[in-house]
Structures are given as C-alpha cells and as structure tokens.
N, C-alpha and C positions, 0 to 999 in steps of 0.2 A: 581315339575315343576317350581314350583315361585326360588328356589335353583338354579335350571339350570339355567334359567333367569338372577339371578341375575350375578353367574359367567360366563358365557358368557360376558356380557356385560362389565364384569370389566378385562376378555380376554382381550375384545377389546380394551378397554382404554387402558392397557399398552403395548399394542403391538403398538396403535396409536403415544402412547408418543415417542418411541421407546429412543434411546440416540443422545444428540446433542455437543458427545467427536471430538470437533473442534482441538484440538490436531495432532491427524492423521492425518488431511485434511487441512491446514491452508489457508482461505482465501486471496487472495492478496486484498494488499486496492484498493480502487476505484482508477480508472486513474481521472488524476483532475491535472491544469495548474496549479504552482504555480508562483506567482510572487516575484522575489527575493527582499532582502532589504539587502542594506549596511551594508560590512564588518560581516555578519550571513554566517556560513558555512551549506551547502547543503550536502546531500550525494545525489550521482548520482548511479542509478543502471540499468544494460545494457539493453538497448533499450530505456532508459533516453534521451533527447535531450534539449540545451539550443537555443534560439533564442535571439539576443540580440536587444532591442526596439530598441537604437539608437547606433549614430557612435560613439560617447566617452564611451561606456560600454567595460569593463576592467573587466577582470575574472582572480581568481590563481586557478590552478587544481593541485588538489593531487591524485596522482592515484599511487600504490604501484604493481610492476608486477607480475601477477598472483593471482590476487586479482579481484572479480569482480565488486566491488563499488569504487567509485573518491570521492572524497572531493571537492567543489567549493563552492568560495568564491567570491561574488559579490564586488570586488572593488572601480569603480565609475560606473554613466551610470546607462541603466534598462539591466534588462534582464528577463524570463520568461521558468522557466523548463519546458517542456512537459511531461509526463507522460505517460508509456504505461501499 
C-alpha cells in the first residue's frame, strides 16, 4: 500500500510538471510604447504604428517589398512606436 502511495504521487508530480518546450508556441512580447531616440533604428512590425510628439519630428523608413518588418529611423523631433 505505502508503494502505491508513493508512485502515485510521483505520477502526479510529473504529469503536473508536464513540459514547458516554448519552441512550438512562441510567445509574442508584451505590447508596450516605445519612445524613440535620435538617429537609433527601430524595426516596425505590422500592426506597428508611429505617432509623432511634435511638428519638427523627421523619420527615414526602410521598408523592402514583400517583407513584413520597416526599419525607422528617428531623425530629429520625438516620436513614440505603438505596439500591438
């Protein structure tokens, strides 16, 4: 009886553990505002949006067609990627 007991129990533990192969599944990162800094390239990925703080903010965008991520590049001015 004390046998069973014990395997049972240690059943349960590795069934509870089970596997956490993040591989197959890959989490996306948290959404979160970034705030850009001068002349630092960004990658943008779609459903990405920039809002630009003020009226002198100046952006280069690289975007390659048929490619789903842009390169931006905060020039002068602020700007602030949004995240989805």
């Amino acid at each position: 009886m004390k046998k069973l007991a014990i395997l049972l129990v240690t059943a349960l533990f590795l069934i509870a553990c089970g596997s956490n192969d993040h591989t197959s599944h890959p989490t996306p990162p948290p959404s979160s505002d970034v705030d850009m800094e001068l002349s630092k390239a960004y990658t943008l990925l779609p459903g990405d949006s920039i809002i630009k703080n003020d009226e002198s903010a100046r952006l280069e965008i690289q975007h390659i067609d048929g490619q789903a991520e842009s390169t931006v590049t905060l020039l002068e001015g602020s700007a602030t990627i949004i995240r989805k």
